[in-house]
N, C-alpha and C positions, 0 to 999 in steps of 0.2 A: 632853819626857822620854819621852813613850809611843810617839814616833814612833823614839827613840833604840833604845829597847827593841826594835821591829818591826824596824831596819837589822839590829841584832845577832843575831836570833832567824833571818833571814835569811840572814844571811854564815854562823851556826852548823849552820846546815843544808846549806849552800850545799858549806862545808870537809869535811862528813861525805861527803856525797856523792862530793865528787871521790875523795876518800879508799876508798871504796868501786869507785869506778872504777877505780882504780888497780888495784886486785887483781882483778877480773872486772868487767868491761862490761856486760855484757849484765843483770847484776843490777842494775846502778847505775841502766841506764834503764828496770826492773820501776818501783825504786824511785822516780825522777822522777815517773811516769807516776802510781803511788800516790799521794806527794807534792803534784803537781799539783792532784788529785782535792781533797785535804782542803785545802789551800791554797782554792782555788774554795767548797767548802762551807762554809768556814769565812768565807769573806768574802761571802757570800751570806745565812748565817745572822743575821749579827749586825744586819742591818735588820730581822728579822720581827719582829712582834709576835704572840704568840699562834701554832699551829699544830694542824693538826689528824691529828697524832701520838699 
């Protein structure tokens, strides 16, 4: 179920994006690039324990 969630949350971002492309390019791949980042932090974060934050 929680992987089903991840496919969807995925392609949800995935449709926005091209959709964004479609009207100006150049913004689309700002936004990837943005995207990318937090996609990475986000799958990085969720092993730490504790932080020194």
């Amino acid at each position: 179920m929680v992987k089903l969630l991840y496919v969807l949350e995925i392609l949800f971002v995935l449709v926005g994006l091209a959709g964004v492309a479609l009207v100006y390019t150049p913004a689309a791949l700002v936004l990837g690039g943005l995207l990318g980042v937090l996609a990475v932090e986000r799958a990085t974060s969720t092993g730490r324990k504790g932080g020194s934050s």
